[in-house]
Structures are given as C-alpha cells and as structure tokens.
VOPAGU-2260 file (C-alpha; in pm, 1 decimal, decimal comma):
REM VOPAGU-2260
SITE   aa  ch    i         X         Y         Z
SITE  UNK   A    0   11046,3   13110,8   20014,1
SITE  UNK   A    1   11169,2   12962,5   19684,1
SITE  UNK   A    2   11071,1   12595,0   19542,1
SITE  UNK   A    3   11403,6   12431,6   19402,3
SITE  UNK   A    4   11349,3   12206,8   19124,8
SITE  UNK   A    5   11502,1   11947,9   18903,4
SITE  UNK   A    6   11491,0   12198,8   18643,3
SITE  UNK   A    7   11688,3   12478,8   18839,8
SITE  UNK   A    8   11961,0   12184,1   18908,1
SITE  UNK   A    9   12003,9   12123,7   18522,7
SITE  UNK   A   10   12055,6   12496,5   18458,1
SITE  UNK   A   11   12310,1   12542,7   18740,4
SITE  UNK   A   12   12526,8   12241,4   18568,6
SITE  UNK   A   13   12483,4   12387,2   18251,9
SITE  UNK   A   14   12650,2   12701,1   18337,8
SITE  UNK   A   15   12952,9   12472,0   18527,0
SITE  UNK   A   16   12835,3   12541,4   18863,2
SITE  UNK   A   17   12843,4   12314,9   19139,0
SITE  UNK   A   18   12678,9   12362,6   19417,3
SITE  UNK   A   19   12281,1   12466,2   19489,1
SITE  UNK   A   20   12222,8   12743,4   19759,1
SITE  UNK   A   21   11979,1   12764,1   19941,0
SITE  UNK   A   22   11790,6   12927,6   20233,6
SITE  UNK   A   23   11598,4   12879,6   20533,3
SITE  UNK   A   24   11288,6   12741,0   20431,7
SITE  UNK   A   25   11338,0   12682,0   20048,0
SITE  UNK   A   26   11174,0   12371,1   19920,0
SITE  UNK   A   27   11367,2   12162,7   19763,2
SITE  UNK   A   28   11163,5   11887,0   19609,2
SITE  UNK   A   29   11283,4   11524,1   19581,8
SITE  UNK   A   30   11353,2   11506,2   19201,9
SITE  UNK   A   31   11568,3   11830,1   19277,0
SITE  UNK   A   32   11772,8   11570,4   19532,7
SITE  UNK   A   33   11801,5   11364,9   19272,8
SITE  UNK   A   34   11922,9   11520,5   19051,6
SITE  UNK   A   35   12161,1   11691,2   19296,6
SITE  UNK   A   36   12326,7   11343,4   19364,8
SITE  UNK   A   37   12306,2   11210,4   19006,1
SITE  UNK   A   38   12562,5   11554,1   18894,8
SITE  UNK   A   39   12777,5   11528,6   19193,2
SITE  UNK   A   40   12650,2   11892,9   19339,2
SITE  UNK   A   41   12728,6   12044,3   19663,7
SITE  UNK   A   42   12400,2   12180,5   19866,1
SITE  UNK   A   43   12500,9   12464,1   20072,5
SITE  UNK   A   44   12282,0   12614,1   20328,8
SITE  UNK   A   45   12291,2   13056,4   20253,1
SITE  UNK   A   46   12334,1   13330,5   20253,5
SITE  UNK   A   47   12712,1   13298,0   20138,1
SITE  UNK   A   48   12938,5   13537,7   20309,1
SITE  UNK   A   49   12984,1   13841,0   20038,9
SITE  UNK   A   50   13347,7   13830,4   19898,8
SITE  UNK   A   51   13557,1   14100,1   20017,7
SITE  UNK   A   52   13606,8   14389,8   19772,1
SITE  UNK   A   53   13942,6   14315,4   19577,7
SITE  UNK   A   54   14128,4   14639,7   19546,9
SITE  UNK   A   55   14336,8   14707,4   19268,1
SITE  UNK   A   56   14511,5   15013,7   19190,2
SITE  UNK   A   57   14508,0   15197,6   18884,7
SITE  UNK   A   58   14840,6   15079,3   18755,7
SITE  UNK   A   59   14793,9   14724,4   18789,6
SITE  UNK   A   60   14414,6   14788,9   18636,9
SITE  UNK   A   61   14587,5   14954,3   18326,3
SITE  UNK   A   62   14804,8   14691,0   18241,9
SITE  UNK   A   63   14558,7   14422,4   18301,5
SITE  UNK   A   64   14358,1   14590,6   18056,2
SITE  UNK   A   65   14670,4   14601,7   17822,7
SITE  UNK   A   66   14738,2   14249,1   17836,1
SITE  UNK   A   67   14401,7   14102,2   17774,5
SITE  UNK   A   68   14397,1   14313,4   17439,9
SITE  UNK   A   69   14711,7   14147,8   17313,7
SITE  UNK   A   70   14633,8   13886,2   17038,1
SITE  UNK   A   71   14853,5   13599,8   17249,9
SITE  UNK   A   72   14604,1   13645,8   17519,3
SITE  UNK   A   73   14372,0   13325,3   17595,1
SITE  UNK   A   74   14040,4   13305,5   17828,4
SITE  UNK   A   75   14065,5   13106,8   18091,3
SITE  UNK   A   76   13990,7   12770,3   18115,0
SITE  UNK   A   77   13633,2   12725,3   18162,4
SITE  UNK   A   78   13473,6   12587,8   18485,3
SITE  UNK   A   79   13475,7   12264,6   18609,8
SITE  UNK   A   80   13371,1   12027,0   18873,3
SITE  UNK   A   81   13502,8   12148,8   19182,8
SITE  UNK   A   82   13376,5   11846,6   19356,6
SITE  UNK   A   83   13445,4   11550,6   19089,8
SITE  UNK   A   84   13370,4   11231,3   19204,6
SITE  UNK   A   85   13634,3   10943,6   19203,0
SITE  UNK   A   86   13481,0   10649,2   19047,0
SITE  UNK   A   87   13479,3   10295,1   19217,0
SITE  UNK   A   88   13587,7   10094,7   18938,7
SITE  UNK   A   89   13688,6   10109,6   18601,5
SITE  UNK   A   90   13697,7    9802,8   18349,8
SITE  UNK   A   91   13848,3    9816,3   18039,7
SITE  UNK   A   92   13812,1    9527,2   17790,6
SITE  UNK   A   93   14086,7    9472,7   17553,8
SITE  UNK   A   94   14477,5    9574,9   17686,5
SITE  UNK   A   95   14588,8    9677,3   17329,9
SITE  UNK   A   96   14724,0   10036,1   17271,1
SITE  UNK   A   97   14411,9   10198,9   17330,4
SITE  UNK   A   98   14304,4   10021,6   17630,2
SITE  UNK   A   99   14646,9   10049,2   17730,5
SITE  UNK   A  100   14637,0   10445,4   17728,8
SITE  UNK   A  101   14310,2   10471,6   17873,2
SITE  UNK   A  102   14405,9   10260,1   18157,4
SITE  UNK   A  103   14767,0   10465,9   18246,5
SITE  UNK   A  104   14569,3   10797,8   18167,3
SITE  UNK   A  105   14295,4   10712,3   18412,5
SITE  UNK   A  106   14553,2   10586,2   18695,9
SITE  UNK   A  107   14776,2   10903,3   18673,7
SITE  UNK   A  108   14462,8   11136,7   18682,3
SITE  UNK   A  109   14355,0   10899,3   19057,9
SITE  UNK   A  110   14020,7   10876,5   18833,4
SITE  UNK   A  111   13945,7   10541,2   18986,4
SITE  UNK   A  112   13976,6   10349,3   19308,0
SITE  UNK   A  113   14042,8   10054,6   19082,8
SITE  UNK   A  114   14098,5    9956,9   18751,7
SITE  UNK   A  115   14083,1    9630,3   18607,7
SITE  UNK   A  116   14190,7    9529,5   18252,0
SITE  UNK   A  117   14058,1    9205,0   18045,4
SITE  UNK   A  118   14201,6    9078,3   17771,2
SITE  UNK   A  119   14159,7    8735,4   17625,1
SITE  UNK   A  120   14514,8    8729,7   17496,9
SITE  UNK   A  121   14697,5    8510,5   17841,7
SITE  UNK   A  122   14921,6    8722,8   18055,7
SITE  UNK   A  123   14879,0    9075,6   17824,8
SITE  UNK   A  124   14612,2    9244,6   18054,1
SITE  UNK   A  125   14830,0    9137,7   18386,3
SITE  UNK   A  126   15128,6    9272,0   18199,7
SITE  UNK   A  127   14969,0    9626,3   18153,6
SITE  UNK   A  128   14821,3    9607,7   18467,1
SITE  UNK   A  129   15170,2    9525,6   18678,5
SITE  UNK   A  130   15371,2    9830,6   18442,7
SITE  UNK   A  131   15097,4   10060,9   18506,1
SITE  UNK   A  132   15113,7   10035,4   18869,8
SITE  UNK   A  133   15452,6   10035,9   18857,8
SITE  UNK   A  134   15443,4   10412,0   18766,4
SITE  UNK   A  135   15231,0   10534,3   19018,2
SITE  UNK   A  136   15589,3   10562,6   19208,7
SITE  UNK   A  137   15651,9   10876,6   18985,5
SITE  UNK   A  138   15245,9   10979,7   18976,6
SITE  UNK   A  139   15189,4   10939,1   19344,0
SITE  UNK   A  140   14850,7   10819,9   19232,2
SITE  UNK   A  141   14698,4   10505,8   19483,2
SITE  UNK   A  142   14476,6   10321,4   19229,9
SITE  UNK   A  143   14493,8    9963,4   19258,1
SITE  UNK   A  144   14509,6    9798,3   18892,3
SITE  UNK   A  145   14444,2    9409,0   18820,0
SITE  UNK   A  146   14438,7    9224,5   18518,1
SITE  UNK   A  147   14356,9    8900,7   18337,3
SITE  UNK   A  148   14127,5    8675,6   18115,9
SITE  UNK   A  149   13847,0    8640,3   18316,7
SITE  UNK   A  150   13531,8    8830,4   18267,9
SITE  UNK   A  151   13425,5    8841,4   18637,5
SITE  UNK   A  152   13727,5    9105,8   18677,0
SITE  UNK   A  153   13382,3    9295,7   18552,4
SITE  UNK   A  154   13250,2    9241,1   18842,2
SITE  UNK   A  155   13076,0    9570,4   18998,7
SITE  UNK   A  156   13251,3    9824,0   18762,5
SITE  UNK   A  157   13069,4   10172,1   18741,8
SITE  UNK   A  158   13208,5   10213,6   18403,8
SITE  UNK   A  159   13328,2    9976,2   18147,3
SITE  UNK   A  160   13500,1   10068,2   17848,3
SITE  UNK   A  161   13535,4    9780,1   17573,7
SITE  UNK   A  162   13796,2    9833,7   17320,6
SITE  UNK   A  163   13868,6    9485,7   17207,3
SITE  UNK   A  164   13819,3    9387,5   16873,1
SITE  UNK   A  165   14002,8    9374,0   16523,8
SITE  UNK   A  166   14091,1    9656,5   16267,4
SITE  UNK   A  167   14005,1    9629,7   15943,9
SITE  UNK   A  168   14186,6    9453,4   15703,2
SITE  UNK   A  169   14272,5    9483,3   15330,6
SITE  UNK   A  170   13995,3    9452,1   15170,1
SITE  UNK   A  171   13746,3    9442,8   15433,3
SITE  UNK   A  172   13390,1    9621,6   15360,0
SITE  UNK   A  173   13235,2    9778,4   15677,7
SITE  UNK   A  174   12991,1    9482,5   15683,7
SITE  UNK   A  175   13263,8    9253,1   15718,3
SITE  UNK   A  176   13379,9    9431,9   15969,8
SITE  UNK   A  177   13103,2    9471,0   16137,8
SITE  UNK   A  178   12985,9    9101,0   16120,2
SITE  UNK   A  179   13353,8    9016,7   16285,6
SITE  UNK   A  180   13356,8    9246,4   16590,6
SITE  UNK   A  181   13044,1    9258,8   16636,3
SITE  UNK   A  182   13043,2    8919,1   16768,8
SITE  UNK   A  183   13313,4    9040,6   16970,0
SITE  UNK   A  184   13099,1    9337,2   17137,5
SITE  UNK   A  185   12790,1    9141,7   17184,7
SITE  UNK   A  186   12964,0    8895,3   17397,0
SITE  UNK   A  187   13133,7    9169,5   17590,4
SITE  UNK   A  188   12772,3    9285,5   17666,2
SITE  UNK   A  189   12673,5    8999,5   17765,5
SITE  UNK   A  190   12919,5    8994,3   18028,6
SITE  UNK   A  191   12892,7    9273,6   18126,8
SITE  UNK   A  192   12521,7    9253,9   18197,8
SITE  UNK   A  193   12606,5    8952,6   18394,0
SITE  UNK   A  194   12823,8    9094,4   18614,4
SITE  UNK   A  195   12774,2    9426,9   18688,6
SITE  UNK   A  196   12441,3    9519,0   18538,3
SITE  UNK   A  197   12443,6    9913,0   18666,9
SITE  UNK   A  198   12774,6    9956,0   18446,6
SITE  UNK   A  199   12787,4   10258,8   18184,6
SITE  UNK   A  200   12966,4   10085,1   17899,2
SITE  UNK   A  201   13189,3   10344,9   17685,7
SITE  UNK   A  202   13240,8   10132,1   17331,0
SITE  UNK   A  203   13535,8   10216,5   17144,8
SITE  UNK   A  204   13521,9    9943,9   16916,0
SITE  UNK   A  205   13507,2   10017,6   16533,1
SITE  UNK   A  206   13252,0   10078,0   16346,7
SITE  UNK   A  207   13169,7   10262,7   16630,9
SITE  UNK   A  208   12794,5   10353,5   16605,5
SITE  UNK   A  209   12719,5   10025,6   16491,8
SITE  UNK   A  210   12871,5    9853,8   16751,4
SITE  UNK   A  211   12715,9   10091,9   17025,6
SITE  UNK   A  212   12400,1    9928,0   16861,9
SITE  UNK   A  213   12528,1    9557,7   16915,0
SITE  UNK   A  214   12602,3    9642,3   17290,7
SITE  UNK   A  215   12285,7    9787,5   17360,4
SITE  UNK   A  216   12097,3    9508,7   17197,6
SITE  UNK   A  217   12338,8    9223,6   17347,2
SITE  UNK   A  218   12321,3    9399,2   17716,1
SITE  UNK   A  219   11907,8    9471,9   17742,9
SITE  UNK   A  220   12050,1    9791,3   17899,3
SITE  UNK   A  221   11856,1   10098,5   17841,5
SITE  UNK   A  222   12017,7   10391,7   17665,9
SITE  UNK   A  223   12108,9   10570,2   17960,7
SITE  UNK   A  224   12415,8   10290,4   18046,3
SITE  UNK   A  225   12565,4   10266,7   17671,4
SITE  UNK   A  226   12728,1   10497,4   17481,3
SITE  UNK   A  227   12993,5   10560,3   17214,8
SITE  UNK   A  228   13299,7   10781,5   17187,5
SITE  UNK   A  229   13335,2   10935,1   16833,9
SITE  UNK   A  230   13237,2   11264,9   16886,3
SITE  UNK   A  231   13512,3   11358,7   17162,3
SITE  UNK   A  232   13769,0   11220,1   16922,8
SITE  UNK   A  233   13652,8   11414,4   16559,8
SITE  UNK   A  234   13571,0   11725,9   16752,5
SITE  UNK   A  235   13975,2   11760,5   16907,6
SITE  UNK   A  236   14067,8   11692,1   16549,6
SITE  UNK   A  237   13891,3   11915,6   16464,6
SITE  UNK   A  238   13975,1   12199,7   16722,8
SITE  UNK   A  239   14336,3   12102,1   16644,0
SITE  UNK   A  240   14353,3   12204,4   16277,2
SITE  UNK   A  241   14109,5   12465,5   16287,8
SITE  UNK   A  242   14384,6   12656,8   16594,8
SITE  UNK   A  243   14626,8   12543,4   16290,1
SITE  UNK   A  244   14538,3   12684,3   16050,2
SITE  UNK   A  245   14451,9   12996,7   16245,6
SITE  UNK   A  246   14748,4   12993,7   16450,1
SITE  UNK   A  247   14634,8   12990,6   16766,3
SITE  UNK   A  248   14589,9   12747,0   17059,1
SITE  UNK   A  249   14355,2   12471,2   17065,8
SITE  UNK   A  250   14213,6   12661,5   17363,3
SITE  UNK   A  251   14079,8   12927,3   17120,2
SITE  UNK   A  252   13918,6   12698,0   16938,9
SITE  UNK   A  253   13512,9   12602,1   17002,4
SITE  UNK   A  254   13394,3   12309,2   16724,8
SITE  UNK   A  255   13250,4   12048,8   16730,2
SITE  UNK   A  256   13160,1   11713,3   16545,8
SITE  UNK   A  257   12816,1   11520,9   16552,4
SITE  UNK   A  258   12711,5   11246,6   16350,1
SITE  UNK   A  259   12894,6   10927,6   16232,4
SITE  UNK   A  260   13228,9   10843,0   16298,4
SITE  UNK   A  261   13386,1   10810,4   16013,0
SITE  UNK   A  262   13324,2   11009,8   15674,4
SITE  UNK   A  263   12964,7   11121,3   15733,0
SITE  UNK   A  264   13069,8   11303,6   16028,0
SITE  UNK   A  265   12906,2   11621,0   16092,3
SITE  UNK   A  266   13188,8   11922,6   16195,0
SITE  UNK   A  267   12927,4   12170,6   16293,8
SITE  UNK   A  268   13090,0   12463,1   16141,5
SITE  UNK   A  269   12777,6   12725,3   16175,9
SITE  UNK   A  270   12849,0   12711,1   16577,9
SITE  UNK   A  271   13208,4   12711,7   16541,5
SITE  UNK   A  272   13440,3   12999,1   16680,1
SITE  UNK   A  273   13782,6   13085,5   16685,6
SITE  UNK   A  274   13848,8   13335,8   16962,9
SITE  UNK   A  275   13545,1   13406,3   17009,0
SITE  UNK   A  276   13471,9   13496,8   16643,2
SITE  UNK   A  277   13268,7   13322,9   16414,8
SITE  UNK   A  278   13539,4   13063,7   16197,4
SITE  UNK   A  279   13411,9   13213,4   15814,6
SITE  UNK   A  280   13535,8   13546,9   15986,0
SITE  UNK   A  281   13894,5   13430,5   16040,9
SITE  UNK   A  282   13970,7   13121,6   15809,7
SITE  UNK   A  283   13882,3   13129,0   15435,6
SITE  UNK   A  284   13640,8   12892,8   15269,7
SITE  UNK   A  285   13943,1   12658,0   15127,8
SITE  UNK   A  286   14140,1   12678,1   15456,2
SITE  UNK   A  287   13802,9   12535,8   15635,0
SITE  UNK   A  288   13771,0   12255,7   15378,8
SITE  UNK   A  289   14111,0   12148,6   15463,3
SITE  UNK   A  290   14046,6   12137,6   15815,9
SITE  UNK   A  291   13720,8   11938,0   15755,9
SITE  UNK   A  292   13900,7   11687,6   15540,5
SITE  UNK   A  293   14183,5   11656,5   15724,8
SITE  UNK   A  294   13940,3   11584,7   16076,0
SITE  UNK   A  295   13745,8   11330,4   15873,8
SITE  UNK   A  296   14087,1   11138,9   15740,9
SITE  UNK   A  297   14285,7   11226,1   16060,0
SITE  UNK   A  298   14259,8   10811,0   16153,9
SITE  UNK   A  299   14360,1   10720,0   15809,3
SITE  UNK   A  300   14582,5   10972,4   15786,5
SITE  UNK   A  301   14794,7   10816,8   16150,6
SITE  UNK   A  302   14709,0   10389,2   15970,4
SITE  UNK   A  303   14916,2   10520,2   15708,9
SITE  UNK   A  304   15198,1   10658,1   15853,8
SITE  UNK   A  305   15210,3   10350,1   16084,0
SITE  UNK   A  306   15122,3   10136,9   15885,3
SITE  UNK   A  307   15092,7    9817,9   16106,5
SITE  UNK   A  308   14813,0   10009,4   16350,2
SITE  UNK   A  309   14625,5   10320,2   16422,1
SITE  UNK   A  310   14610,9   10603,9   16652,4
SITE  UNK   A  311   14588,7   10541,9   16996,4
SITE  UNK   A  312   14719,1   10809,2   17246,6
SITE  UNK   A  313   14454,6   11069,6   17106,7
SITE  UNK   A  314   14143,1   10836,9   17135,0
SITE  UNK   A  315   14247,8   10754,9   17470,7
SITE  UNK   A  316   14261,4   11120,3   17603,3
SITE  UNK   A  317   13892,2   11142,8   17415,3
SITE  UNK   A  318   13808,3   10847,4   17617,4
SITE  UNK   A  319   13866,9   10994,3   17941,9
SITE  UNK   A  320   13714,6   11287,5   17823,0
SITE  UNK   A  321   13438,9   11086,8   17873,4
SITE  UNK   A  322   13512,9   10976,6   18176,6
SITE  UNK   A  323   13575,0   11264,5   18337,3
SITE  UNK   A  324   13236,3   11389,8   18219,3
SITE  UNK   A  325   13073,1   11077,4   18374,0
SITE  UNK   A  326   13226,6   11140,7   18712,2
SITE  UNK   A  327   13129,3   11543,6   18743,6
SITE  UNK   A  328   13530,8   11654,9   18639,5
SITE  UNK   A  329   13415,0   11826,6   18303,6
SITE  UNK   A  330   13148,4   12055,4   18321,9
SITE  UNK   A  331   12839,7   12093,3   18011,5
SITE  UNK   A  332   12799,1   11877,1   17695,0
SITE  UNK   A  333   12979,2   11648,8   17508,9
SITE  UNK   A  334   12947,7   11479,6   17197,8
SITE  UNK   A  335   12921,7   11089,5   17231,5
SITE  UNK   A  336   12716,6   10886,3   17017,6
SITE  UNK   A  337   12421,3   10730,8   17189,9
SITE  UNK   A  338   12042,5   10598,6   17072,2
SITE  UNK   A  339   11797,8   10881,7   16946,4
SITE  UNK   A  340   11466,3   10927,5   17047,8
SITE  UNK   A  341   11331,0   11179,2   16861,6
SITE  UNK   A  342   11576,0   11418,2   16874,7
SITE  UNK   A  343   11701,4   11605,3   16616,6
SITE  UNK   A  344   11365,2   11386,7   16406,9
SITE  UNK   A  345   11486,8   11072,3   16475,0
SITE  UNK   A  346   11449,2   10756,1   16659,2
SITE  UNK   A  347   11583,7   10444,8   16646,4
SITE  UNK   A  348   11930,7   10487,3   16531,6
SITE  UNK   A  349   12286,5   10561,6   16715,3
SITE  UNK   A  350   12466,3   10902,6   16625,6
SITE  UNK   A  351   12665,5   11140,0   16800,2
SITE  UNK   A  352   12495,8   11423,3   16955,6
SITE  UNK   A  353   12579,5   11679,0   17245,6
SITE  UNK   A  354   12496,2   11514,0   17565,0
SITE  UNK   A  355   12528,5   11579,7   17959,8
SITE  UNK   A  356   12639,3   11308,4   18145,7
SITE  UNK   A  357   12586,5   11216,4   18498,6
SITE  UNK   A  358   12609,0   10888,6   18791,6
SITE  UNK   A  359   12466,1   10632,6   18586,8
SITE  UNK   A  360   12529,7   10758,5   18260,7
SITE  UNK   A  361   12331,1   10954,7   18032,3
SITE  UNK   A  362   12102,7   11237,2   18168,5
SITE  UNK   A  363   11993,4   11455,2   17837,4
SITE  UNK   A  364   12057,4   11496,1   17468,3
SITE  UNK   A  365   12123,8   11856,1   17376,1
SITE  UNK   A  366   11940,3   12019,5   17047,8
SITE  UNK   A  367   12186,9   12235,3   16896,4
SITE  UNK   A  368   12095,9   12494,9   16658,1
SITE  UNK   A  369   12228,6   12366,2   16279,5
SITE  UNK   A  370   12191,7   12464,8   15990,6
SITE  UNK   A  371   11963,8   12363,0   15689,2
SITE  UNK   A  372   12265,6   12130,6   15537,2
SITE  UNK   A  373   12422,9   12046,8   15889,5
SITE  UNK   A  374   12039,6   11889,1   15932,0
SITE  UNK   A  375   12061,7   11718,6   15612,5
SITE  UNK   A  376   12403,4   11570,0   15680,5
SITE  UNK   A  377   12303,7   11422,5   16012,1
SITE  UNK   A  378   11998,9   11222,9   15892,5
SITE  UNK   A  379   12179,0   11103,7   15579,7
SITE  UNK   A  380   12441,0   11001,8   15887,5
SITE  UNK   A  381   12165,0   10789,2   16045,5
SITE  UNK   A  382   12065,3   10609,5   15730,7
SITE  UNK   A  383   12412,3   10517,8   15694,7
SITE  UNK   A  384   12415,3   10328,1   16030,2
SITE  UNK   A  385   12096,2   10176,6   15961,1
SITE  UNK   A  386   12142,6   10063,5   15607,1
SITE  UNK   A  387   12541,9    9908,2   15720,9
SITE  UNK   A  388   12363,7    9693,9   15997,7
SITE  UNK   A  389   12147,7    9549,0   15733,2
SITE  UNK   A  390   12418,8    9445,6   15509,9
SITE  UNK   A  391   12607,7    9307,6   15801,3
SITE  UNK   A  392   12291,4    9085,6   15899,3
SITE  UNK   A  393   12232,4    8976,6   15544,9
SITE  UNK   A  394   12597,6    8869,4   15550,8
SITE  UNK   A  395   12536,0    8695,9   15870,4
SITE  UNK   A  396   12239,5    8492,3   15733,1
C-alpha cells in the first residue's frame, strides 16, 4: 500500500508527466485530488500493461546510432500535456496588434471555447473579432469570438489578458508612463474583479512589472490570479540569438531571463546550455555579450525599425506561451513576473521568476540556482520596480 500525496503530484508534473498511477488500495489523500484537478492529470487505476518489446535489428540500430551523432541532430521536443485542457473563455482587453495576435493565435490553436475582445476604441474589437472568425474556414478551429466596448464581455472569463494602454512617447520618463497607463490597468482591474472575480489576469501592458503591481492592487486579487509576461518574451530573445550566434536551432537552445523587463533583466547565463553544453563552452565571452545586449534592446531594436509601433507577433506567441501553460499544454516552469514572497530574499515586489502554473493560476515559484552576480542583479531589479512606483506616485500627488 502506498500513500499518494500532493507532493508526489508536483514531482510527476515536474518531470512532464501526466497522469498518477495507482493501485488497489493506494491512498490517495484529498490535497493529492487537488492537486490532481488543479494540473489537469489523468488518474489511472494499475498495473499498466508492460509495452511490448520493440525489436530492432542490428542495421537499423547502427544507423540510428549514426544519426544521433551527427551535429544537425536535435532532441526531441520535450513532453507535454497529453491531456491539455481547453479553456472556457478568454478575454483580451485592448484589440491593437498585440491583442490582435493573441486573439488569432489562441483561435487557430482551439485554445478557447470563446474569446471575447474589448476595446474602447467603437467598432475595432468587433472588427478583429468578425476577421478572426472569418479564418477559422481555413483553421477548422470552432471558437466562437465576440467583440465590443463593453466591459461585461468580461463576464466569466477564466483568463483575461489586458493589453490596452499607450506606448511611450518622446520624451516620456517611465514615471510618466507609468502614471498614464496605469490608470488604464487599474480600471481594467476593476472590471475585471467585477465581473468575473476567479479570472487569472495575464498583463501585457508596459512597464510591465509595475503595472502587474497596479492590477493586483486595483483587483484585491491574491497573487495566485495576476501575473505578468516578460520573462516568456526576453527568454525567446534570448534563445534566438544565443542558436545565432551558435548556429543552431532555437530548439538547442536552454536560457532563460528573470528579473525586470526591460534593461535590468536578468539572462541567467550560469544555467544556460547550448546542446546540451554549458554556453561559455561553445560561444566566446564577446559573442555572449552580444546576445545579452541584443535580448535586452530586441524591443527597441523592432520601435526603431518601425518606427510608428513595436513588436507584436513575438509577444503574442510569448503570451500564449502562457496560456498554454495555464491550461496544462506546456509542461514545467516558466518565467512570468508575479509578487515575491520571500523568494529568492524578497517580498513585496513584482519580478520575473520561474513559475508552474495551474487552473486558477499560479501554483509555485521555482528557486533556481544563480550565481553570486545573477543574485545581485535580481535584487537591484526589485529596487528598480519599487523606487519607479514611487516616482510615479509623487508625480501623481
């Protein structure tokens, strides 16, 4: 007889697995339950059948063996939800690129039974709404999107993600900015907490960890429902110019960025690994500063080219990153930037951190090992957020 915890649940998701086996007369406690419906896991009454021997001959063994030692040769993908749950609705506030993206990347994925965009701007959410629908004739895909002006389109979303807001101007400090959307967020947050108070609330809105702040004050919601995506963004920069600069695939490529979002991000380069390899064994010291400065400018590096706008088609895919974590269709950690308490020493303050996401939103921060200046870097990230929200309320007084 075993005794199934919560704790044997959290390890088994950890390692990408998804369901929980067990036998006759196994206890599995009620936290354990819990937690098996929070991740979306299968329980599955054993013993398994045992797999049937696969024979291979020793041909086809050889040249197996061959081909994985070639240097073109990736791993495969690693595991993920087998069983991902669709979600019941999805709000997105603000039908401007981004929202725009996120909204036609979550209908041709079937993420959603619904989706429902808000935008204050009269006909524009209804406009994305009707063309996104419209393509589900190529995608197959039988979400049912809505749009408009109201805010009781919240109205029971699972998840909301609120993207509305204003970039910054010429000129523009990062107080300003945050004294401008800010207003914007908090009144999203308010709405949202009167309409569908179990929502998770994904904020895109810049500056990002200071507006997660805004919505979590604005909504009375506890951590668990409010969260910010930075870190899914800087870390596929990141990936991207590190498989570069290395010439290999992105898939070859494990990084990834904590911290602020913006310059006092935090690429964690002492975990980082490039087929497998730790990246100081394959990239040079000056070819990994160019990666790091490169992830850290990559938005200002996109504003400029454009030059009326910035990127959108990249943040979306790290939105639904996001969402796909939420929902049980990505397996393991992420980093999203949510309120600290107490870990890595601090409390009080939003930063992006490895997290594992569940139903309802957040279920644990993840501790990674850093090193001595990757420490340093983070807190000095967290006194950043905390010292712009007191200029913006001095400018507000």
């Amino acid at each position: 007889m075993t005794v199934i915890g919560e704790s044997q649940v959290r390890e088994e998701v950890k390692k990408g697995r998804r369901q929980i086996v067990y036998l006759q007369g196994d206890i599995i406690t009620p936290q354990a339950r819990e937690a098996i419906a929070t991740f979306g896991l299968e329980l599955v009454q054993g013993p398994l059948p045992a797999p049937e021997p696969r024979v291979v001959d020793p041909a086809t063994a050889v040249r197996r063996v061959l081909y994985r030692s070639a240097p073109r040769w990736m791993a495969p993908d690693p595991p993920v939800g087998l069983r991902p749950r669709r979600l019941s609705r999805l709000a997105v506030v603000g039908a401007g690129n981004v929202g725009t993206t996120v909204a036609h990347l979550a209908a041709a994925s079937d993420m959603a039974a619904e989706i429902t965009l808000v935008d204050v701007v009269a006909g524009l959410a209804a406009s994305v709404a009707l063309d996104v629908e419209h393509s589900s004739g190529v995608t197959g895909a039988s979400v049912k999107v809505s749009g408009g002006s109201e805010s009781g389109l919240l109205a029971d979303a699972e998840v909301v993600v609120i993207t509305a807001g204003r970039p910054r101007s010429p000129g523009m400090d990062r107080a300003g900015l945050i004294a401008i959307n800010g207003r914007v967020v908090r009144s999203v947050a308010e709405e949202v907490a009167a309409h569908a108070p179990e929502a998770v609330m994904v904020v895109v809105t810049n500056p990002l960890d200071e507006m997660t702040v805004e919505a979590l004050s604005a909504s009375g919601f506890g951590r668990k429902q409010v969260l910010g995506m930075a870190g899914t963004l800087d870390s596929s920069r990141l990936r991207y110019l590190l498989a570069r600069e290395a010439g290999v695939s992105p898939r070859d490529v494990q990084a990834v960025c904590l911290g602020r979002h913006g310059p006092q991000m935090v690429p964690v380069l002492s975990r980082a690994t490039i087929k497998g390899r730790p990246v100081g064994r394959v990239l040079s010291s000056e070819q990994i500063q160019r990666c790091v400065e490169g992830t850290i400018g990559g938005g200002g590096a996109v504003v400029s080219l454009r030059r009326t706008g910035s990127a959108f088609l990249a943040p979306g895919h790290a939105i639904c990153e996001v969402l796909d974590a939420l929902r049980g269709q990505r397996a393991g950690m992420i980093p999203v930037s949510v309120m600290l308490e107490g870990e890595y020493g601090m409390e009080g303050v939003v930063l992006g951190v490895p997290a594992l996401f569940g139903k309802g939103g957040l279920i644990e921060v993840g501790e990674m090992g850093l090193s001595e200046e990757e420490h340093r870097a983070l807190r000095e990230a967290g006194e950043g957020v905390r010292a712009s929200l007191e200029a913006a309320r001095a400018l507000s007084v």
